[in-house]
N, C-alpha and C positions, 0 to 999 in steps of 0.2 A: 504494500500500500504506500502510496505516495504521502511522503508527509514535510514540514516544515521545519528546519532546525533553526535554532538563532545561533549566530556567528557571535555577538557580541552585545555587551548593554551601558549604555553610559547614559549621561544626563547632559543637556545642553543649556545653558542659563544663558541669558541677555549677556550679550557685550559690555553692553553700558546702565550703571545703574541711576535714569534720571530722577529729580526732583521731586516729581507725581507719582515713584511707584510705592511713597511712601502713604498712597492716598489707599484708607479703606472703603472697598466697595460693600454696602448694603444692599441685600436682597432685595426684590419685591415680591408681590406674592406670585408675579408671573412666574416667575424663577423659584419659587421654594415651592410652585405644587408640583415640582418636579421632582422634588427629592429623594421618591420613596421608586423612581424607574432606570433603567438605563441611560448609558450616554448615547452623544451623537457617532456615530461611526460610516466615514465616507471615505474611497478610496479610491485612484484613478491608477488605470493602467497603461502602461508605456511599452512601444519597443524601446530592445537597449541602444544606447550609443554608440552611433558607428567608433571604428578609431578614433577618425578626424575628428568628429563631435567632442568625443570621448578630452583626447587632446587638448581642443580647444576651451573644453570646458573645466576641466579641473587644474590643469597644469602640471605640478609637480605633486600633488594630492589624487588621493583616488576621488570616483564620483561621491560614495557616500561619505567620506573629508567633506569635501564641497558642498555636499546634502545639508550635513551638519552646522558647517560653517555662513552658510547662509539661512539656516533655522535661526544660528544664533540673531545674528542681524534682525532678522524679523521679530524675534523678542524685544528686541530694542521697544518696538512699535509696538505690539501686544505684548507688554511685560506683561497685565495682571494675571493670562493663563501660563508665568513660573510662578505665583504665588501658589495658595492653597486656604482650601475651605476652612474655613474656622466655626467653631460648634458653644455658643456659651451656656452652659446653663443659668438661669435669672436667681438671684438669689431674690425669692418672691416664695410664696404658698400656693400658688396657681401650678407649677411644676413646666416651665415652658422654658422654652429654650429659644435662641435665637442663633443665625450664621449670618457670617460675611465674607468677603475673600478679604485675605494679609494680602497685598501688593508688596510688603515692604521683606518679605519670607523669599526672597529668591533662591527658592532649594530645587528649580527647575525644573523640567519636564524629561519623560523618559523616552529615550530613543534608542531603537533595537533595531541589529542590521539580521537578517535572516534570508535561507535560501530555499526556495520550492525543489528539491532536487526530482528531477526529470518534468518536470510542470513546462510544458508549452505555452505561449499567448494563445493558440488554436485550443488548448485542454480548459480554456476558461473561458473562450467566445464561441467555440459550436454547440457542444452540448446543449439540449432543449432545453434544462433544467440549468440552473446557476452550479456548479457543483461546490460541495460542502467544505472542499479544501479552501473557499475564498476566507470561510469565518477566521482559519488561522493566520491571513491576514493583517489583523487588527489585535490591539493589546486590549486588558483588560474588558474581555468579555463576562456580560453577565453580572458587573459591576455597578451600582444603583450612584448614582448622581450624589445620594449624602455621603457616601464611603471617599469622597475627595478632602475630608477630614482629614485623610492617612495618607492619600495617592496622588500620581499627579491631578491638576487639572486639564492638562495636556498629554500626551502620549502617540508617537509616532514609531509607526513600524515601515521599515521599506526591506523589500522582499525581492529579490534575484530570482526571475524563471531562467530556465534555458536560453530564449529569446526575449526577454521584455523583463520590465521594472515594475512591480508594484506599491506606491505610496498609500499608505492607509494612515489614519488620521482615527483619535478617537478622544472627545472634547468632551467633558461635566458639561451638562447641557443646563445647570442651576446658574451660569458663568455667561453661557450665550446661545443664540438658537441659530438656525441655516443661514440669516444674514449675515453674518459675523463670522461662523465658519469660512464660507466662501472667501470671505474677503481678506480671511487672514490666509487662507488657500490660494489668494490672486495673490497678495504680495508675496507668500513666500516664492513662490513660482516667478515672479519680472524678478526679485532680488538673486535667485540662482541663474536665470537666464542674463543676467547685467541689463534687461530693458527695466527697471524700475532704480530707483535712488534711493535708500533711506532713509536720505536724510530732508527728501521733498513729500514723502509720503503721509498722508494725512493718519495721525492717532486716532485709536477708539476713542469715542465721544464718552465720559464715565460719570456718573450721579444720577440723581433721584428727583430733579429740583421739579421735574413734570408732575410730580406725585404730591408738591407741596400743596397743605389746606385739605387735603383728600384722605391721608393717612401718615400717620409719624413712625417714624425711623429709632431705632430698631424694630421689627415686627418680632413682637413675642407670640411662637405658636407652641402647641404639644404635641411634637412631633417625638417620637422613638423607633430605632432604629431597629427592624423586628422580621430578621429573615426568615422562613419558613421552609426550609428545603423538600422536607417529607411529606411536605403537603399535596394530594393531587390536585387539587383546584388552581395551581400553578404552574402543573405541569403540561405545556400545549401538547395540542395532537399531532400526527408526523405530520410534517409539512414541508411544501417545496418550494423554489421559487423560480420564476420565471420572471423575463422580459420582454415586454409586450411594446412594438416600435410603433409611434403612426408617424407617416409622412404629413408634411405641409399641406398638399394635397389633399389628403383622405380626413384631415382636423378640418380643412376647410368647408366640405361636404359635412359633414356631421354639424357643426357653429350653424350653415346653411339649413340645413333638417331642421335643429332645432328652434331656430328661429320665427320658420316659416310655420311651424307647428303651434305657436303661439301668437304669432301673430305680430308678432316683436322685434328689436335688433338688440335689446339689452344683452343678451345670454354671448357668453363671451366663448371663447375657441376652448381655455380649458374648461370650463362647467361643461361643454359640452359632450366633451371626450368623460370626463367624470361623471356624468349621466349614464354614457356608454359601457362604463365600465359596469357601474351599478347594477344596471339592470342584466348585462351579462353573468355576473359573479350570483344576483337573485335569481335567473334562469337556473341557472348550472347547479344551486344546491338544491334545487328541485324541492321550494319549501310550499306548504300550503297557503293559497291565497289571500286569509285572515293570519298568517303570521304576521310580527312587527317584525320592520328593518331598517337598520338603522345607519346613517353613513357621518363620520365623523369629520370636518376640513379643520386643519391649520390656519387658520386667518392670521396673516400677517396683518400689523394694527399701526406700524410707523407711521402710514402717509393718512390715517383713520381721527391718529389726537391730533386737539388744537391747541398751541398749532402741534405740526408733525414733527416728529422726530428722526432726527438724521440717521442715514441707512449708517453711518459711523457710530452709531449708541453701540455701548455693549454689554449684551445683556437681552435678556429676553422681549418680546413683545408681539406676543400672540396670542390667539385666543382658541378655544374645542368650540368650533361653530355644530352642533349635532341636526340632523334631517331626519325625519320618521316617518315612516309610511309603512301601506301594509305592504307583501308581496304582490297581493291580486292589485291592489291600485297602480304601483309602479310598472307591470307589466304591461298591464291594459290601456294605460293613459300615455304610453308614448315616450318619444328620448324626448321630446319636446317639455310635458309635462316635469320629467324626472328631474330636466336640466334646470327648469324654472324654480323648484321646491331648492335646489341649490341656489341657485344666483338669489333669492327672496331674503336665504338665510343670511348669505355673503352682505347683502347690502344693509342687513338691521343692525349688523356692528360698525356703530356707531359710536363716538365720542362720549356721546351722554353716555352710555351703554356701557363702556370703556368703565369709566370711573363709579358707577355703580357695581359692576362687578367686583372691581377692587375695594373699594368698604363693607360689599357684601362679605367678602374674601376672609376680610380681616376679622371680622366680627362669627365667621363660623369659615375658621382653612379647611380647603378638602387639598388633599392629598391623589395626584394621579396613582395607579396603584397596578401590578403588572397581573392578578386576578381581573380588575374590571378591564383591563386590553384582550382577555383572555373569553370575555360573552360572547357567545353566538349570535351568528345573522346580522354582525357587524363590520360597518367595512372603515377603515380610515386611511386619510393622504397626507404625507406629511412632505416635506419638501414642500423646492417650488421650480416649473419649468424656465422661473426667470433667473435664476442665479447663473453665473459665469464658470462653467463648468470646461466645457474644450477648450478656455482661451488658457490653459494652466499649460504652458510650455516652458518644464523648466531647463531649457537650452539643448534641448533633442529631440523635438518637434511635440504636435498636441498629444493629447492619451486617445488612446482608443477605445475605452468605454470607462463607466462607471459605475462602481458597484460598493455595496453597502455591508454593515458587519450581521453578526446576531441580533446586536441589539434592540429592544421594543419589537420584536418578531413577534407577530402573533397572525390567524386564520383570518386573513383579512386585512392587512397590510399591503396600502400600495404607495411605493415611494416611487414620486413622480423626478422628472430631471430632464432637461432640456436634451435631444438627440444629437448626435453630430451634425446632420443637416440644418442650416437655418430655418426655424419656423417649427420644427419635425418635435415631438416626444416623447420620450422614452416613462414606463412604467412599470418597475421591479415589483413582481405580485406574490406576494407570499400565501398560498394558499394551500387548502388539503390537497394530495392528489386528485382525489376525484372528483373536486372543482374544476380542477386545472384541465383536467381531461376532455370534461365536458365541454369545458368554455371551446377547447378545441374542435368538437362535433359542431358548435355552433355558428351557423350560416350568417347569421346579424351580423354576428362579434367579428366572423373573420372577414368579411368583406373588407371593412372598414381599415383592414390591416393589411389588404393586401394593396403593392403600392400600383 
């Protein structure tokens, strides 16, 4: 069996320690309902570096010197993910605790070099299914978001196949969400390739001051930290995953369906395709038409407050936008229909809406929690197909796909991500087999797919 060795493990710290990383960042509750799930885990794969490349780009260091050595640099810019979670308990009779990240804890991030031995780029892009060797990939699996008390906040692993490179990335997602990923993923990627500066590139944006008059800082919750291993209500069902392409083309056709089915032009390219999905994934599990089903969005909320906050914040700011319907309504009423119960919910998060949820918040925390990722006849999308995903050329041209760790897995997970082609995209579906199966017998689903 093919498997994964590490070569080595070291820690990479910021070059520079500026004046700000003495600054500590306070939670919010966006960020602390996270605490009790996984992290973020994103990885892009590369062919390796021809000689010249190779040459050109390390000099008298190998690639992963160079790897490293421009992680550091980029620390420069995002020090706060070398700090580390902090955990206080209140000395109060209520029994709550509060976190924040140390900025000023430079004990760094961990970086593991590791080799797929005999793993091709072909042994990770044909197979129909994602194969299982990707999970070992990524560090720290299976790791909940509060355990950055002890671990990094950061962690990268870069993996040697036979022909290709794999960089995997894996972020406490209590720290920051997919916007803030990416963008530490674009700068580290121009800083290795020499098309970006350091010392011109814009800092994460850090505080709370949006939240003042709404809720005071520190937020004391009763949160404990309470793994359950032997539990089966935790333990998901086998599961596979696949990736499902649409071309620009065939999103156009679908946005067009569903538009004219309502009558409308609101309903946007991706609602539509996430209508499509829906109602494929409800076909497929062949449930009864007075089931509930339920589809959960990511709403990004930056350009939502007033005013908006810059795509530079770091730190969370999203919302579980949830859809319900029965089975027999979503099939029967159409992509048209499906797509509109999505765009309705998308456009109620709203600012007002924003800041009642956060005093609701505070005044009774829920806690995400990897049991309720785990109910049936749910679907959820996390990503976004707008983040900058193939511009990540760290000086040996773009990646050729990308792919995601274990983390927040569950029957019904579809992480969405911009496709190689402009306009095109891609959808990692984590499903039961005989989901996945079906969705394949079905004629709807695959038209739509084919280019």
């Amino acid at each position: 069996m093919k498997n994964v060795r590490f070569l080595s493990t070291s820690t990479v710290r910021p070059t520079a320690s500026p004046s700000e990383s003495t600054r500590r960042i306070e939670l919010t509750p966006w960020d602390l309902q996270l605490l009790g799930v996984d992290q973020i885990q994103r990885g892009l794969l590369f062919l390796k570096p021809t000689p010249s490349q190779e040459k050109k780009l390390k000099g008298s260091d190998s690639v992963i010197d160079h790897l490293k050595t421009s992680l550091s640099r980029t620390l420069d810019i995002f020090y706060p993910l070398a700090g580390r979670l902090v955990m206080v308990e209140n000395d109060d009779d209520d029994k709550t605790t509060s976190f924040f990240v140390d900025c000023n804890n430079h004990r760094g991030i961990e970086f593991v070099h590791a080799v797929a031995d005999g793993v091709t780029v072909a042994d990770i892009l044909e197979p129909l299914y994602v194969p299982d060797i990707v999970y070992s990939f990524f560090l720290m699996n299976k790791v909940w978001n509060c355990e950055g008390v002890s671990k990094p906040l950061l962690a990268v692993q870069v993996t040697e196949l036979v022909d290709g490179i794999f960089i995997g990335c894996t972020l406490n997602h209590c720290v920051a969400d997919g916007t803030t990923f990416w963008r530490f993923f674009n700068t580290w990627s121009g800083i290795s390739a020499g098309s970006a500066d350091p010392t011109s590139q814009s800092p994460p944006i850090i505080g709370s001051g949006f939240l003042d008059g709404i809720i005071n800082l520190p937020i004391r919750i009763p949160f404990q930290f309470q793994r359950n291993e032997s539990s089966n209500t935790t333990r998901p069902p086998p599961l596979k995953q696949r990736v499902f392409h649409f071309s620009k083309e065939k999103i156009q056709q679908l946005k067009a369906k569903a538009n004219a089915e309502m009558s409308t032009n609101k309903i946007s390219s991706f609602q539509a395709v996430l209508a499509h999905l829906w109602r494929s994934v409800v076909r497929s599990r062949r449930l009864n038409a007075d089931e509930e089903v339920f589809y959960c969005v990511l709403v990004g909320m930056r350009q939502r407050l007033q005013p908006p906050l810059p795509e530079e914040y770091l730190g969370n700011a999203i919302l579980f936008g949830n859809v319900t319907a029965t089975a027999g309504d979503l099939l029967e009423h159409g992509l048209g229909w499906a797509a509109w119960q999505i765009n309705e919910m998308i456009a109620s998060q709203k600012a007002e809406e924003i800041e009642k949820y956060v005093a609701d918040w505070i005044k009774t925390p829920k806690f995400l929690t990897t049991t309720e990722l785990l109910i049936g006849n749910k679907l959820g999308t996390g990503s976004s197909p707008r983040f900058n995903v193939y511009g990540n050329d760290f000086g040996w041209g773009r990646p050729l796909a990308v792919r995601s760790g274990v983390g927040n897995k569950f029957d019904g997970k579809l992480t969405v991500f911009p496709g190689p082609e402009e306009g095109s995209m891609d959808f990692e579906a984590c499903l039961s087999p005989e989901t996945l199966l079906a969705m394949a017998d079905d004629t709807e689903f695959k038209e739509a797919l084919v280019s």
